[in-house]
C-alpha positions as CSV (number, residue, x, y, z in Angstrom):
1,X,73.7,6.7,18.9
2,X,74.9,3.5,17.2
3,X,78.4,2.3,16.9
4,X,79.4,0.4,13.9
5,X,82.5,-2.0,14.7
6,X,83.9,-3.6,11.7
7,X,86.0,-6.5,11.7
8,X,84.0,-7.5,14.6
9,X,85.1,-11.0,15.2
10,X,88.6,-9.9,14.8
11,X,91.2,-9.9,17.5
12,X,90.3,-6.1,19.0
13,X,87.2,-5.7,17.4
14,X,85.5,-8.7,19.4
15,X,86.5,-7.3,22.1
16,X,85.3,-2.9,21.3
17,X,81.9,-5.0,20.7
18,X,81.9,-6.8,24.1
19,X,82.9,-4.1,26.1
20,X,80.2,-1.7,24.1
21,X,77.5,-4.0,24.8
22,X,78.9,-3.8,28.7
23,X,78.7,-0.2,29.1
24,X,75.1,-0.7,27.4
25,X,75.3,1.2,23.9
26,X,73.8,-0.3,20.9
27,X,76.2,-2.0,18.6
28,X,76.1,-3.1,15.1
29,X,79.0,-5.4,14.2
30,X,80.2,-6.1,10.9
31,X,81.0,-9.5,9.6
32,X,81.0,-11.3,6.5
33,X,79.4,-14.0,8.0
34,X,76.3,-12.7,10.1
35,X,75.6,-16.4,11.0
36,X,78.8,-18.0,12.2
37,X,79.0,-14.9,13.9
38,X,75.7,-15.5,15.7
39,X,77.0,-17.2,18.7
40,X,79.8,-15.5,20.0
41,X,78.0,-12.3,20.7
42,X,75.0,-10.7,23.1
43,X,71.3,-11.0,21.5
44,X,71.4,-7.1,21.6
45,X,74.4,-6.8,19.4
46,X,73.0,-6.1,15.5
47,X,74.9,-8.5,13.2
48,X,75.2,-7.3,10.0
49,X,77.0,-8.8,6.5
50,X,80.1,-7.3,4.9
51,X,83.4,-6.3,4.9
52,X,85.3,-2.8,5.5
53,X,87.4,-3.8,2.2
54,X,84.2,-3.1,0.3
55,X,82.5,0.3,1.5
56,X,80.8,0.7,-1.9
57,X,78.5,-2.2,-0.5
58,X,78.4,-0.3,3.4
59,X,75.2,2.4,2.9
60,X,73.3,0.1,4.1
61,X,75.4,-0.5,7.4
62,X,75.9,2.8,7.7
63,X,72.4,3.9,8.2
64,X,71.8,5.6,11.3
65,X,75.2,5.1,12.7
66,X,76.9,7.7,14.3
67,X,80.3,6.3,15.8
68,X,82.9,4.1,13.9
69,X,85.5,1.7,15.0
70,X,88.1,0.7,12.2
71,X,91.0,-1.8,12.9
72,X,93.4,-0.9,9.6
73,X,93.8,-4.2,8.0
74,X,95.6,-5.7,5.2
75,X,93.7,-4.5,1.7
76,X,92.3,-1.7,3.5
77,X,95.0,1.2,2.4
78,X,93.2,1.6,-1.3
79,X,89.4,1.3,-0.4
80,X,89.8,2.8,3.5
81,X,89.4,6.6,2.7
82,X,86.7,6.3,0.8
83,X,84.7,3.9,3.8
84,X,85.7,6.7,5.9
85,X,84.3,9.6,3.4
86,X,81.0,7.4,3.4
87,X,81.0,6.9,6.8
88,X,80.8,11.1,7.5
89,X,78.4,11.3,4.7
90,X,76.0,8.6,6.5
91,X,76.3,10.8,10.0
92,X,79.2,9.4,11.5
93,X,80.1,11.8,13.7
94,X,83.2,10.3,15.7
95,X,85.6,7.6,14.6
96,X,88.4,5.6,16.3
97,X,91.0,3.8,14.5
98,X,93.7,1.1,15.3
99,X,96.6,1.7,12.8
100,X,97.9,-0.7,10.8
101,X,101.6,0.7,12.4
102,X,102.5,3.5,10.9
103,X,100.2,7.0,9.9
104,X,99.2,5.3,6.2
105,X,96.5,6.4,3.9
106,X,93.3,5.4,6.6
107,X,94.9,6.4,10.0
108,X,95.8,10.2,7.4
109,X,91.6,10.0,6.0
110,X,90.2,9.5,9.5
111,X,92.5,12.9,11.2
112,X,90.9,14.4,7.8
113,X,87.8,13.7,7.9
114,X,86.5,16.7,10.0
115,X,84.8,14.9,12.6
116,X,86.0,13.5,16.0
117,X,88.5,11.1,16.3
118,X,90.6,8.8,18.3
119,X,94.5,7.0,16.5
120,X,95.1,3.7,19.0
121,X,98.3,2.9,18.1
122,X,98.8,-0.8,20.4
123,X,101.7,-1.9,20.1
124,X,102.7,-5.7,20.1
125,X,99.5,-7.8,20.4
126,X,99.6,-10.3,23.2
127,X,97.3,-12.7,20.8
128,X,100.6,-12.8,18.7
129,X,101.2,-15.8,20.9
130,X,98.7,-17.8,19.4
131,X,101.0,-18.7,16.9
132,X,102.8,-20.7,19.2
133,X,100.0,-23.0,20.0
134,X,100.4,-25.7,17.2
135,X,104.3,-26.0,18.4
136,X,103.8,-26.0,21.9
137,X,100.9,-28.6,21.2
138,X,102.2,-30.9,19.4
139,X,106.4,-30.7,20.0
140,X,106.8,-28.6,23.3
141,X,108.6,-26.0,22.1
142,X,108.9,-22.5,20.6
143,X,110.6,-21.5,17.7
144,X,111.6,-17.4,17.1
145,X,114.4,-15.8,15.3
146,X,115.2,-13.4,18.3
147,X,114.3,-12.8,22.4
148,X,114.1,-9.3,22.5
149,X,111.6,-7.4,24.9
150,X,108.0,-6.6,23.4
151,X,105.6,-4.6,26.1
152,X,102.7,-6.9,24.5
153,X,99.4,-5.5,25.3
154,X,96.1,-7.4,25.8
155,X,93.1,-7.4,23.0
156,X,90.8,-6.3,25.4
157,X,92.6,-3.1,27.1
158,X,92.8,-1.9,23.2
159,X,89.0,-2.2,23.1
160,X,88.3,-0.4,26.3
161,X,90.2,2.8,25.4
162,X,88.5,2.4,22.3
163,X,85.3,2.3,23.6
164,X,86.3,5.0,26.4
165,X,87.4,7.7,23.2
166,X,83.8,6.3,21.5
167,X,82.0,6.9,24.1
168,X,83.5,9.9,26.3
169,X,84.4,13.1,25.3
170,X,88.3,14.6,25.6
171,X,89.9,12.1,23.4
172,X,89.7,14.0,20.1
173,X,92.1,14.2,18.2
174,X,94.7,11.7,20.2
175,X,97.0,9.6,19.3
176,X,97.2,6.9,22.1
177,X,100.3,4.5,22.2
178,X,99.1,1.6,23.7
179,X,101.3,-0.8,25.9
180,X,100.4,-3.5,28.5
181,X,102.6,-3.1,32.1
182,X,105.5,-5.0,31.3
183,X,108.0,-6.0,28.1
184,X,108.8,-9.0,28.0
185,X,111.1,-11.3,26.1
186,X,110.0,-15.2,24.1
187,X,111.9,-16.4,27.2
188,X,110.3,-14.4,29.7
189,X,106.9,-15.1,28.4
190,X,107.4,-19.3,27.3
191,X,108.3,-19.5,31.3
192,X,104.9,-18.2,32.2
193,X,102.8,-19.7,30.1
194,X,105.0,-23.1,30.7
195,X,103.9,-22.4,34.8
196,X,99.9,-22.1,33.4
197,X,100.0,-25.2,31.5
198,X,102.3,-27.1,33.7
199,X,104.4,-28.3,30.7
200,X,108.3,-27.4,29.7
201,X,108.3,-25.3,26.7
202,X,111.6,-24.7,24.8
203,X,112.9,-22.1,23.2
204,X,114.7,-23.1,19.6
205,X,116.6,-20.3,18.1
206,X,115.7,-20.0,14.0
207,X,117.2,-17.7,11.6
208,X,115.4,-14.9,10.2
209,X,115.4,-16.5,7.1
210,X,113.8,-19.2,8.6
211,X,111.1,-16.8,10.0
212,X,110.4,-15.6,6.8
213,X,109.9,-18.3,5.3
214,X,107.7,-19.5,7.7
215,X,105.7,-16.5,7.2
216,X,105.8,-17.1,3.5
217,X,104.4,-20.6,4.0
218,X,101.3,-19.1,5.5
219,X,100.4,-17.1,2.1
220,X,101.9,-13.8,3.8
221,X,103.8,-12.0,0.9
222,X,107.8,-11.6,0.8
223,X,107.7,-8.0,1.3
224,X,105.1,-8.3,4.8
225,X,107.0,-11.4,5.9
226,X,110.1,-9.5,5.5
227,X,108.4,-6.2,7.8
228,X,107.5,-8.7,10.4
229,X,110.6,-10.5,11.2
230,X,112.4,-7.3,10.8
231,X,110.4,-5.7,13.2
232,X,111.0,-8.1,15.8
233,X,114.9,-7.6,14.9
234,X,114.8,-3.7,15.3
235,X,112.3,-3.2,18.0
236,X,111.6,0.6,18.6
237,X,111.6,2.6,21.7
238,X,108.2,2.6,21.7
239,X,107.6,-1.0,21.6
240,X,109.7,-2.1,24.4
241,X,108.8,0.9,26.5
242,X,105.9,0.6,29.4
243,X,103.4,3.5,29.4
244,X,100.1,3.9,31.3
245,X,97.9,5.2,28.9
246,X,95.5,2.6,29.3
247,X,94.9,3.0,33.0
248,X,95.1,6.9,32.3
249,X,92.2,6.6,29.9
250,X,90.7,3.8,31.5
251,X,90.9,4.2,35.4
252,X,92.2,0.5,35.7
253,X,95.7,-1.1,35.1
254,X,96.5,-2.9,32.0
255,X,95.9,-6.7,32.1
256,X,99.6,-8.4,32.3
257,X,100.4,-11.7,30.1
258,X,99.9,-13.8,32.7
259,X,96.3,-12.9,32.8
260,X,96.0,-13.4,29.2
261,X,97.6,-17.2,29.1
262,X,95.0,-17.8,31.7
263,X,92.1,-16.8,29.4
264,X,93.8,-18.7,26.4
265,X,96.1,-21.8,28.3
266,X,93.5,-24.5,27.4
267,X,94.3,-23.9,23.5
268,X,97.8,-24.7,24.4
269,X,97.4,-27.6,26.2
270,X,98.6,-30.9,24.5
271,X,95.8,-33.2,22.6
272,X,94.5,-36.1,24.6
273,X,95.6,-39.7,23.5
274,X,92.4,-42.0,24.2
275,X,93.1,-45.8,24.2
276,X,91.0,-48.4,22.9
């Protein structure tokens, strides 16, 4: 009973892979680069080359497997219903997905596809504040269009519902929002990972302009650049909205932000200046 993760160095699916190998299943993790990869995994976990953009090249990596993770990605909205038609070909006989936000063509191919299946639909990521760490670095500060409330969740609670709807049955056919247990605003979050660090951070209002262009800069196209900003603008319900799916699915509470800077606060800390 294999799982295949794909994307498995990614932000969730290092994380489905880890928590897979704890609950002691065999996992085969997709990567296009099998030996960077090596090191940041278990010996038991099967490394294999490739990339869910490409499932023409999969047959191989599909061999044998029986349960799927898929984190919908940019480029996978052409090619993903055909890697999920091969997949149930191959023998995959239960599938979880993280949706790319929104029911698109994958997330509509996998509640298709006539096997099993699990929609995690997270909703802000708390590794979004990684993008922070070069400003916080090098000028002590944050810069964001807007301070509106976002009930980030952490990487890893994603993973272990995933795994939980791989694994255990009574999670076919769900659609699981995802949240951590508290929304929280730039602000709100700057102040506690400003406490972990022991550092003033501030916070510097920019346009949305600004924040798309910054986007831009990245080599993120107009028309994503222009959905991400705006989402942080118009905020849903659901995003600033605390459920407690994870610890309904998981039978533990959600990890809070300040549980996360501690696992990341070292990458924001400033660079050492050596003398002589």
């Amino acid at each position: 009973m294999t799982t295949l993760v794909t994307g498995a160095t990614g932000n969730t699916g290092r994380h489905v892979v880890t928590e897979l190998v704890r609950r002691g299943e065999p996992v085969r993790a997709l990567t296009r680069n099998p030996v960077a990869a090596a090191g940041r995994f278990p010996a038991e976990v099967e490394l294999v080359a490739g990339t869910h953009t490409a499932p023409e090249s999969l047959d191989a990596a599909l061999d044998g497997v029986s349960r799927l993770h898929i984190t919908v990605t940019a480029g996978l909205a052409e090619v993903g219903p055909e890697l999920v038609r091969r997949a149930v070909g191959a023998g995959v006989r239960r599938i979880t997905v993280v949706w790319g936000g929104g029911v698109g063509p994958v997330e509509q191919a996998v509640a298709d596809s006539g096997v099993e299946w699990t929609r995690l639909e997270p909703q802000e990521f708390m590794s979004n504040t990684l993008n922070w760490i070069e400003s916080v670095r090098t000028e002590g500060n944050v810069r964001e269009p807007y301070d509106f409330p976002s009930a980030l969740v952490h990487e890893a609670d994603i993973a272990a519902v995933a795994a939980a709807a791989l694994l255990d049955d009574g999670h076919a056919g769900r659609a699981y929002n995802l949240t951590g247990p508290e929304a929280l605003t730039p602000r709100q979050r700057i102040a506690i990972l400003s406490r972990a660090i022991r550092r003033d951070i501030v916070f510097v209002p920019i346009t949305h302009k600004q924040a798309v262009d910054r986007l831009i800069a990245t080599g993120v196209s107009r028309a994503d650049s222009e959905y991400v900003v705006g989402w942080y603008a118009a905020s849903s319900d659901d995003s600033t909205t605390v459920v407690d799916t994870v610890e309904q699915v998981t039978g533990r509470s959600a990890r809070t932000f300040a549980q996360w800077v501690v696992e990341h606060a070292e990458r924001f800390q400033a660079p050492r200046v050596t003398v002589g």
